[in-house]
Backbone bond lengths (Angstrom), bond angles and torsions (degrees), N, CA, C in turn:
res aa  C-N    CA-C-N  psi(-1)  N-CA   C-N-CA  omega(-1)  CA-C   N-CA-C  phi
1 X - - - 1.444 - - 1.533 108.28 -
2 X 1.180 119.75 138.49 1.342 137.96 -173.25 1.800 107.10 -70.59
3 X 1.495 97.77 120.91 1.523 88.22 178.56 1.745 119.25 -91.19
4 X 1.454 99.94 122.08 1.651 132.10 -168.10 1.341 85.77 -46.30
5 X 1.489 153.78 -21.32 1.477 127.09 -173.44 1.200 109.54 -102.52
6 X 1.279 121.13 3.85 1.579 136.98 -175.03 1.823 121.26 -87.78
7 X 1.183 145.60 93.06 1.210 156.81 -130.37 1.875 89.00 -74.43
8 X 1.673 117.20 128.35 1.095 94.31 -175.02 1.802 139.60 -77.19
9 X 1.891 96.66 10.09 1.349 101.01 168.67 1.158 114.61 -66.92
10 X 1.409 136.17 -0.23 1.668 108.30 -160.05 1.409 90.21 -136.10
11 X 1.497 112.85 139.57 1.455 125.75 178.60 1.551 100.12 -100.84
12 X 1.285 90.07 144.16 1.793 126.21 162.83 1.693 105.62 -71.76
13 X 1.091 115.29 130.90 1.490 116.77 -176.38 1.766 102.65 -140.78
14 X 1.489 112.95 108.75 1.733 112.88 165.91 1.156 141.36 -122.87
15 X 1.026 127.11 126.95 1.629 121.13 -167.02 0.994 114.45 -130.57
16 X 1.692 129.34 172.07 1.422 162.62 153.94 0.957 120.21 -60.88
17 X 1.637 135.10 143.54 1.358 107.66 154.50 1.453 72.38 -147.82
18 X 1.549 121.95 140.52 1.314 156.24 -176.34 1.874 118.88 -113.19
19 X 1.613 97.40 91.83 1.710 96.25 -171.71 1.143 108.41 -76.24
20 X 1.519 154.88 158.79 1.536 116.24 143.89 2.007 74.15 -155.52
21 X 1.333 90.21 165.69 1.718 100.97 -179.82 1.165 100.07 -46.87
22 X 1.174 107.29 141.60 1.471 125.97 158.21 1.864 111.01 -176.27
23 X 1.472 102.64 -140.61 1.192 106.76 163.27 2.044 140.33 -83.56
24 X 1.015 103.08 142.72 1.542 110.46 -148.12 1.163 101.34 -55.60
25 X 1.286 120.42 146.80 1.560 124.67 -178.34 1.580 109.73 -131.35
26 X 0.839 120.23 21.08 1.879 131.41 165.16 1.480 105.83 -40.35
27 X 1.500 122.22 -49.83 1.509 145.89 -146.36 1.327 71.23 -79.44
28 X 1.112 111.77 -84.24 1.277 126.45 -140.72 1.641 109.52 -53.42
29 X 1.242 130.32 -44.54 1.639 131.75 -174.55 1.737 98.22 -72.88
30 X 1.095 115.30 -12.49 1.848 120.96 -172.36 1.107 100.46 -88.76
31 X 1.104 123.93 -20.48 1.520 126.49 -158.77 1.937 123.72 -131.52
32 X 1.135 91.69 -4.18 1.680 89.97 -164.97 1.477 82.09 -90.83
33 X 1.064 164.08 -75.79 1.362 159.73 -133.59 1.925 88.18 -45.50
34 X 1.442 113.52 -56.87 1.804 108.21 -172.15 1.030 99.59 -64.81
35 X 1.161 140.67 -29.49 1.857 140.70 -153.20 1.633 86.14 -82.14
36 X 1.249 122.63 -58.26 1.314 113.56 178.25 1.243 115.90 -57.64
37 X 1.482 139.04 -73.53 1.213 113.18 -168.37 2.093 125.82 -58.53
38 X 1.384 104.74 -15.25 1.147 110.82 171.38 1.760 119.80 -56.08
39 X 1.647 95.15 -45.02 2.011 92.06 176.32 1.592 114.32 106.81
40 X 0.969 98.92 -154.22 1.628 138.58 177.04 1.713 96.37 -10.52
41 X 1.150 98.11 -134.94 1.799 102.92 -162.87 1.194 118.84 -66.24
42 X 1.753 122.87 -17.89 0.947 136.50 -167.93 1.810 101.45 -73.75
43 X 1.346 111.64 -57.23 1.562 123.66 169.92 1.452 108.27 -62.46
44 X 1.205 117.39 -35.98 1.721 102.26 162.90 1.447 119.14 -53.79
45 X 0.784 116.58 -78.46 1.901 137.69 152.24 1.424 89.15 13.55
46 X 1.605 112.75 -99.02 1.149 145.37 -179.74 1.663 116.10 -44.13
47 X 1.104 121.82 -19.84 1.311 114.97 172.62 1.754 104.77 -102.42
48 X 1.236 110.31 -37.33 2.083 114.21 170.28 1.828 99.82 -63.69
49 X 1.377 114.63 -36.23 1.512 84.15 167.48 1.670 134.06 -93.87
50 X 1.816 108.89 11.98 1.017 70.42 170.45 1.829 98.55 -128.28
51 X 1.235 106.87 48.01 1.056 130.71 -162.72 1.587 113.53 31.92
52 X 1.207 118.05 93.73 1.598 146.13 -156.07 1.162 116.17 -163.57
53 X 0.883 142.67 47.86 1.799 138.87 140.22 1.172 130.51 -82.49
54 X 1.933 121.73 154.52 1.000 109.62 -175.95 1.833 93.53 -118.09
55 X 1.062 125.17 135.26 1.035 138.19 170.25 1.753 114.69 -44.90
56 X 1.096 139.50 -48.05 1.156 124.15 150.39 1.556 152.44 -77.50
57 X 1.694 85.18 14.74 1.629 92.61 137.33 1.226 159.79 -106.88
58 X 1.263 136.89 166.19 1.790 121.99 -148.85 1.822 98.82 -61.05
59 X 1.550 117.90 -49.35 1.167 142.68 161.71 1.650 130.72 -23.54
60 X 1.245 85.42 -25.39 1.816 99.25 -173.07 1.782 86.01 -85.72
61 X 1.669 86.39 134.38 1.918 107.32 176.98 1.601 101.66 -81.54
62 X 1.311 81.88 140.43 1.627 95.13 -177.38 1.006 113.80 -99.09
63 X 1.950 139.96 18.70 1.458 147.55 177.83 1.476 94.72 -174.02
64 X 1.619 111.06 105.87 1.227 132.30 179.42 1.746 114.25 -86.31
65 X 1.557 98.71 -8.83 1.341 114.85 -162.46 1.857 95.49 -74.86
């Protein structure tokens, strides 16, 4: 529920983030801030390798296979 003291332009946004062993992600937190402002295929690239997409963007691959 939307909090009534909150102006209704601005959204509330919350998430997860789930560590567990796997593959190293050092690269990846050093680096996604440029991958984002860079864009297009380059942030595709960069988010399919380090397996990081968000589904509602144009960017997110639609066959990982």
């Amino acid at each position: 529920m939307p909090d009534p003291d909150t102006p209704p332009d601005i959204v509330s946004v919350s998430g997860l983030m789930l560590f567990s062993p796997g593959a190293p992600r050092q690269e990846h937190f050093e680096q996604v801030a440029e991958f984002a402002q860079r864009g297009g295929e380059e942030l595709r690239e960069f988010q399919v390798r380090h397996d990081s997409y968000f589904v509602q963007t144009p960017e997110a691959p639609e066959n990982l296979g």
